[in-house]
C-alpha beads as a LAMMPS data file, in Angstrom:
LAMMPS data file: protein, C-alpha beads

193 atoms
192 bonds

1 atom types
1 bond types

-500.0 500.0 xlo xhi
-500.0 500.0 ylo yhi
-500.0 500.0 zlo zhi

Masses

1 110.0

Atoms # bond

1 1 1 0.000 0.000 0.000
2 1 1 1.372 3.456 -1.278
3 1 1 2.123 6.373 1.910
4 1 1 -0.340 8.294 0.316
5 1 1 -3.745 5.760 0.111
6 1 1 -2.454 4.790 3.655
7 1 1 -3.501 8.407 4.504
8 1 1 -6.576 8.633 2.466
9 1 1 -7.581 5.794 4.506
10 1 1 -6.712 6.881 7.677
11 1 1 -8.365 10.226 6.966
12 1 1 -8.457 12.924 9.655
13 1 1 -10.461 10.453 11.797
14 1 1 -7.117 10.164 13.917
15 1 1 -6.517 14.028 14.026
16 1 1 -8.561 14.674 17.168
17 1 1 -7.370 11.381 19.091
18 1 1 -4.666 12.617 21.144
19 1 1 -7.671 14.618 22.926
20 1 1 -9.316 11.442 23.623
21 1 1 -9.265 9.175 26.935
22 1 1 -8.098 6.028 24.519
23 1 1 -5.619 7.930 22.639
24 1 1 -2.419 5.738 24.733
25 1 1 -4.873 2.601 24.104
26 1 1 -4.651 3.547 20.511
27 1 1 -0.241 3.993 21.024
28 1 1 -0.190 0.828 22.623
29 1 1 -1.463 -1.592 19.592
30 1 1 1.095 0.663 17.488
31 1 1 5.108 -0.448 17.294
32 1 1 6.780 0.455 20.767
33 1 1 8.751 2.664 19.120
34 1 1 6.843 5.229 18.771
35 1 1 6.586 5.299 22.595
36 1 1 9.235 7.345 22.353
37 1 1 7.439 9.922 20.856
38 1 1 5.481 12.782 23.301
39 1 1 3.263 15.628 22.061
40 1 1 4.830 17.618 24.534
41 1 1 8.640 17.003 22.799
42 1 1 6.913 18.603 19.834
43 1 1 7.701 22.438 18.815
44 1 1 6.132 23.893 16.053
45 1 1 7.102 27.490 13.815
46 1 1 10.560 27.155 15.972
47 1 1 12.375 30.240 15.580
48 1 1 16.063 29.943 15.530
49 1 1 18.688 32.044 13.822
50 1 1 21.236 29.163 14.086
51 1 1 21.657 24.926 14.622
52 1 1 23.064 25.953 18.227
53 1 1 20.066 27.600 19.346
54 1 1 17.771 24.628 17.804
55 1 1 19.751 22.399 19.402
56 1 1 19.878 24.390 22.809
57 1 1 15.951 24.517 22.774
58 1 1 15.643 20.775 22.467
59 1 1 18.294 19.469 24.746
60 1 1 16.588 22.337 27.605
61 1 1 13.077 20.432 26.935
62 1 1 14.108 17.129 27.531
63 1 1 15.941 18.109 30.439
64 1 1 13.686 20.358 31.745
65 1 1 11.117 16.842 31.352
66 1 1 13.624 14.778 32.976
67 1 1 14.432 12.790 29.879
68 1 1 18.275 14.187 30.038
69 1 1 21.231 14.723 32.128
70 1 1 22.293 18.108 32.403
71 1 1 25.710 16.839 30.223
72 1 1 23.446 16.229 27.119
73 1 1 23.447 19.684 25.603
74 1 1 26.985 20.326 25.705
75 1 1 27.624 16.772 24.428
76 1 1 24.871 17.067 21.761
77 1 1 26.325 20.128 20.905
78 1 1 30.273 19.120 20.451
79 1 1 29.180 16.138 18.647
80 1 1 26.910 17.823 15.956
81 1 1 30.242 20.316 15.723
82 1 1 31.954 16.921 14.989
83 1 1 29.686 14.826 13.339
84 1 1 27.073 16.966 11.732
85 1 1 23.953 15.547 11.242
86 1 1 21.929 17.817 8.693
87 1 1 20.586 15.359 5.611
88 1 1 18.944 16.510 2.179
89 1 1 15.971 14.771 1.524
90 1 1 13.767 15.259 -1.943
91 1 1 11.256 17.056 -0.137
92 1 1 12.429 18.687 3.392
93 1 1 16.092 19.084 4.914
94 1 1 15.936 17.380 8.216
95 1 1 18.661 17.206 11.013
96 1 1 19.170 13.972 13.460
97 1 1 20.892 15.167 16.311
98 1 1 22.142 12.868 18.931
99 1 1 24.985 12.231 21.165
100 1 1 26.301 8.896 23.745
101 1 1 24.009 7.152 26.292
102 1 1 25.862 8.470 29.455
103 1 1 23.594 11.650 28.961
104 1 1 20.654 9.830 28.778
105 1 1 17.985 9.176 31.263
106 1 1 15.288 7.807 29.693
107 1 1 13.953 7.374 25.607
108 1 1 12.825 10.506 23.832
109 1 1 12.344 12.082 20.674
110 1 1 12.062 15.929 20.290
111 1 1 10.829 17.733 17.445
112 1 1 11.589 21.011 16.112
113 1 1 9.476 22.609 13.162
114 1 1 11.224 25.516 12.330
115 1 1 9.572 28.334 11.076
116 1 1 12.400 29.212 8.810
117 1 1 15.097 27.078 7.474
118 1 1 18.660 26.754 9.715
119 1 1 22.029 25.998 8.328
120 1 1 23.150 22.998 9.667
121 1 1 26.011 20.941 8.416
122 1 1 26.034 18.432 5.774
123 1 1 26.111 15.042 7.418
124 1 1 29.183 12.776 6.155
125 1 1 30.988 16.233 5.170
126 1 1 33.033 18.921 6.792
127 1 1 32.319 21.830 4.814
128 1 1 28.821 21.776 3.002
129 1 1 25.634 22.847 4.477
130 1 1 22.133 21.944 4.419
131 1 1 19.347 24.758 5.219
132 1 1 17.122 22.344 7.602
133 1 1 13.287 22.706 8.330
134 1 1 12.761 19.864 10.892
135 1 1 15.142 18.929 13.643
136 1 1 14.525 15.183 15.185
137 1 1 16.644 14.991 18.819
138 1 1 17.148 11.435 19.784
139 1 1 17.484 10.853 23.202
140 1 1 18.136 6.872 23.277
141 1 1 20.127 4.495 25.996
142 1 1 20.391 1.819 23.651
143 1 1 22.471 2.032 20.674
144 1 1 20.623 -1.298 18.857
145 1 1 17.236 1.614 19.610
146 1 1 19.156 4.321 18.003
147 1 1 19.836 2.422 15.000
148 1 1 16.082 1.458 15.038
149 1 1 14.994 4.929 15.325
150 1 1 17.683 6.467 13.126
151 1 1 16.376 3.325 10.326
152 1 1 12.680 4.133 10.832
153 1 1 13.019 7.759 10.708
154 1 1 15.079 7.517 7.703
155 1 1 11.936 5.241 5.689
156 1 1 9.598 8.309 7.009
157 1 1 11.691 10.488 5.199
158 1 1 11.257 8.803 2.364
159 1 1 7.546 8.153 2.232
160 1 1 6.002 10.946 -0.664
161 1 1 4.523 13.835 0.699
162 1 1 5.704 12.633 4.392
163 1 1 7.847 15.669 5.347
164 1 1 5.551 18.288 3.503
165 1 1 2.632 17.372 5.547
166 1 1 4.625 17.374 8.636
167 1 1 5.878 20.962 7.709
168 1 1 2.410 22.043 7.353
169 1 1 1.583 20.886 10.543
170 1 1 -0.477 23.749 12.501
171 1 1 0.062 22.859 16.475
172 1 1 2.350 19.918 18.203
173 1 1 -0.798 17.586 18.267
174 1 1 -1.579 17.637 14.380
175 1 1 2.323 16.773 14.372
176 1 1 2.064 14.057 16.353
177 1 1 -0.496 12.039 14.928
178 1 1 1.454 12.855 11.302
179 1 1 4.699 11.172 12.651
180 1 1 2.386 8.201 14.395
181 1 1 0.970 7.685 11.132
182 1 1 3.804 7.816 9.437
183 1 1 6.033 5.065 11.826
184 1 1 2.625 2.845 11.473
185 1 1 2.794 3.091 7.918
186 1 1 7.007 1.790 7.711
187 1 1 5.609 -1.122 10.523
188 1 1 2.691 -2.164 8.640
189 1 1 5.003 -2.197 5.609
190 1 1 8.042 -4.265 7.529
191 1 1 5.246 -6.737 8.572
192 1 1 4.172 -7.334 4.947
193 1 1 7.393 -8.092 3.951

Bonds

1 1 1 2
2 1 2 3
3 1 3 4
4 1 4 5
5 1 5 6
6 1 6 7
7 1 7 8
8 1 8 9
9 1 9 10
10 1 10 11
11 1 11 12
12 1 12 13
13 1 13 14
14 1 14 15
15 1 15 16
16 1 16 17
17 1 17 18
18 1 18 19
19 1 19 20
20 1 20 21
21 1 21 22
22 1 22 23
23 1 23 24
24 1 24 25
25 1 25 26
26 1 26 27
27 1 27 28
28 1 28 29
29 1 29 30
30 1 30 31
31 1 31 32
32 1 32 33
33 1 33 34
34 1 34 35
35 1 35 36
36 1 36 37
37 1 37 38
38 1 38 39
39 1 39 40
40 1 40 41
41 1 41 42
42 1 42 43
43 1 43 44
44 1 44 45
45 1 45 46
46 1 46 47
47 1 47 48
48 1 48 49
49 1 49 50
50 1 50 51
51 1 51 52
52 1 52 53
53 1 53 54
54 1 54 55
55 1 55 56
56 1 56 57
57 1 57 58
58 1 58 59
59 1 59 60
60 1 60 61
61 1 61 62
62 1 62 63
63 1 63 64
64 1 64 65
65 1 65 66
66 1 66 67
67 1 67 68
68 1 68 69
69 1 69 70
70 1 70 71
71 1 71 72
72 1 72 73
73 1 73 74
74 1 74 75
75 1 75 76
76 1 76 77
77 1 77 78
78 1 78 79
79 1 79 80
80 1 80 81
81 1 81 82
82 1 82 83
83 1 83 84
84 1 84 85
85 1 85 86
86 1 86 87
87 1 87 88
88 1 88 89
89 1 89 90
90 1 90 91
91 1 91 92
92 1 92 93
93 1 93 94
94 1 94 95
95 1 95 96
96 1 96 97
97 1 97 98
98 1 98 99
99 1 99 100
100 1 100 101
101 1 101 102
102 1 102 103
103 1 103 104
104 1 104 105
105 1 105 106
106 1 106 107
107 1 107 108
108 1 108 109
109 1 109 110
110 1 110 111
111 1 111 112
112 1 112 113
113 1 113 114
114 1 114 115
115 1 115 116
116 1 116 117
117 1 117 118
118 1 118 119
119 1 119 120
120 1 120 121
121 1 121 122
122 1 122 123
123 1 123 124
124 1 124 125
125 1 125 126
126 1 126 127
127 1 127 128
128 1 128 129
129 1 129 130
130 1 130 131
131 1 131 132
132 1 132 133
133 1 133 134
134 1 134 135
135 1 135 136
136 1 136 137
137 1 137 138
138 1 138 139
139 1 139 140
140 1 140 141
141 1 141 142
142 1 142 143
143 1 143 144
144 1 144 145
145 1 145 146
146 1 146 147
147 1 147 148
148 1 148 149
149 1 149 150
150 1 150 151
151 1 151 152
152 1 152 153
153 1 153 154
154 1 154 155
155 1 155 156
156 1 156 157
157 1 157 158
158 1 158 159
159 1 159 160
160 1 160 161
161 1 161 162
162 1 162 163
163 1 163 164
164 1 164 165
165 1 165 166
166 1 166 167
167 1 167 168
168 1 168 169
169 1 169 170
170 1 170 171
171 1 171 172
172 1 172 173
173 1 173 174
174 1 174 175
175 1 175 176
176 1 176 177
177 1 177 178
178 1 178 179
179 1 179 180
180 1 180 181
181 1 181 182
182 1 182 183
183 1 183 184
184 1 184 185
185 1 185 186
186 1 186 187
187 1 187 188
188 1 188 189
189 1 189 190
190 1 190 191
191 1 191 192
192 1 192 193
């Protein structure tokens, strides 16, 4: 089944269901990884005049939620200095920062929508840039789950139409239930084949 019919058929029905009672009965029949998404690690029309202040907003949520040690952001931010992590993608320039397990405290994801594009640098390069639009902080203690996460992300990104809608997004919640979709949609697919 093509990204796009998948949504067709999903509809907006699932818009609304993070305001509903069942909405974590509704996370629970979906792959555990996307328990490691949280409407609340979701920031949409981020403005930032550089990666370091994206990145500085992010690591500052999850600490602030008790997802990080205090170490992450100056970790996160020497090893996006090191390693950059910014990626072209046919539709959206995205960014995957992340940084070692020691600064972890529990399994997160936070999103940044930013309202205008940030220079980032060119993952796998030393000089190039990329002028990214979304910003996915991982915030993982196992490194088998970051290379799940990092995989699954990766098949979002390619899904048609995937990182448009998720651009569009109007508030955090609309956001979420895009990116649940969208990890349902590469699960459903991995079971089929």
């Amino acid at each position: 089944m093509k990204y796009r019919m998948y949504i067709d058929e999903v509809g907006n029905s699932d818009l609304g269901a993070s305001d509903s009672p069942n909405h974590n009965q509704a996370e629970s029949n979906i792959s555990p990884v996307v328990n490691y998404l949280h409407q609340e690690l979701i920031f949409v029309g981020v403005e930032a005049a550089s990666w370091q202040e994206v990145l500085t907003l992010l690591a500052n949520q999850l600490y602030q939620r008790g997802y990080v040690r205090e170490s992450y952001l100056p970790a996160v931010l020497d090893r996006e200095r090191q390693f950059p992590t910014g990626l072209r993608t046919a539709e959206v320039a995205v960014a995957l920062p992340h940084t070692e397990k020691e600064h972890v405290l529990k399994p997160a994801v936070a999103v940044a929508i930013l309202a205008h594009p940030v220079t980032f640098g060119k993952m796998g390069t030393e000089d190039q840039t990329v002028p990214v639009e979304i910003v996915f902080m991982l915030s993982i203690l196992e490194p088998d789950e970051q290379v799940t996460w990092l995989s699954r992300l990766v098949s979002t990104f390619q899904l048609e139409g995937f990182l448009s809608l998720l651009k569009s997004s109007p508030d955090s919640a609309t956001a979420y239930q895009h990116l649940l979709d969208a990890l349902e949609f590469i699960r459903l697919a991995e079971e089929e084949d």
